[in-house]
N, C-alpha and C positions, 0 to 999 in steps of 0.2 A: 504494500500500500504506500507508494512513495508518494507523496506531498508535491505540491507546484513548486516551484525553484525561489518563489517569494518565501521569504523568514519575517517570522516579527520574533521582538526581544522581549523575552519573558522573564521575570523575575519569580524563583519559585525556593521556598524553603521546605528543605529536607531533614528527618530526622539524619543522626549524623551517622547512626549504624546503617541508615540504608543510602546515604553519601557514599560510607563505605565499600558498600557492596555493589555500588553503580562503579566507582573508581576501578575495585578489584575486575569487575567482568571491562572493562574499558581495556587494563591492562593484560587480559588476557588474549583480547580480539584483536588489541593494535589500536583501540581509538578511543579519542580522548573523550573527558568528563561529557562533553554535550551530547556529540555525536554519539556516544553509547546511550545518554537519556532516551536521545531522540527515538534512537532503536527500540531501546523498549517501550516504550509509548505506543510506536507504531506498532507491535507487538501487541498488545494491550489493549487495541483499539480494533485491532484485526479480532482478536479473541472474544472481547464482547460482541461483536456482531455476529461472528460463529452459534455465542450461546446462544444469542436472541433468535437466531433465524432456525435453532433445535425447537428452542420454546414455541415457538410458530408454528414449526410444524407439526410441532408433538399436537400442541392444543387442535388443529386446523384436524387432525389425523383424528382424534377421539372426538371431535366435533361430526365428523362427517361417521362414523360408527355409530355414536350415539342413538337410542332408539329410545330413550327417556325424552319427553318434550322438555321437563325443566330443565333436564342437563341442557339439551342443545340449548338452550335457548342461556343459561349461564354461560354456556362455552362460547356460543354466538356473540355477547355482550362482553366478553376478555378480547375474541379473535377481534373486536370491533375496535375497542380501547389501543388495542397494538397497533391497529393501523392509522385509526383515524386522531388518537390520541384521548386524552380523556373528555 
């Protein structure tokens, strides 16, 4: 998920054991303090869309099984909330 080539400069405070542990994996890969943030961000942000789009489908999958009308009709009003927002 690479980003557009525009940067904005963010200031952002970190606990200092996981300063730490971004420094350490920096050093291991070759790249320094930001460039390793950056990574795992975009890491982080690939992953919660991963989970989200499981949750969608899971819910989407027992929504379409469903043969209770009040289920569907709960699962209908989540599937709804996901897309359209609350």
């Amino acid at each position: 998920m690479r980003l557009a080539n525009k940067t904005t400069h963010q200031s952002v405070t970190l606990p200092t054991e996981l300063a730490a542990k971004v420094r350490a994996l920096g050093r291991v890969r070759g790249l320094d303090f930001d460039r390793m943030l950056v990574q795992l961000i975009e890491k982080g942000i690939e992953a919660e869309q991963r989970k989200q789009q499981q949750v969608f489908f899971g819910l989407a999958n027992r929504f379409r099984k469903s043969v209770d009308a009040d289920e569907s009709k709960r699962l209908g009003v989540r599937l709804g909330r996901m897309i359209f927002g609350n």
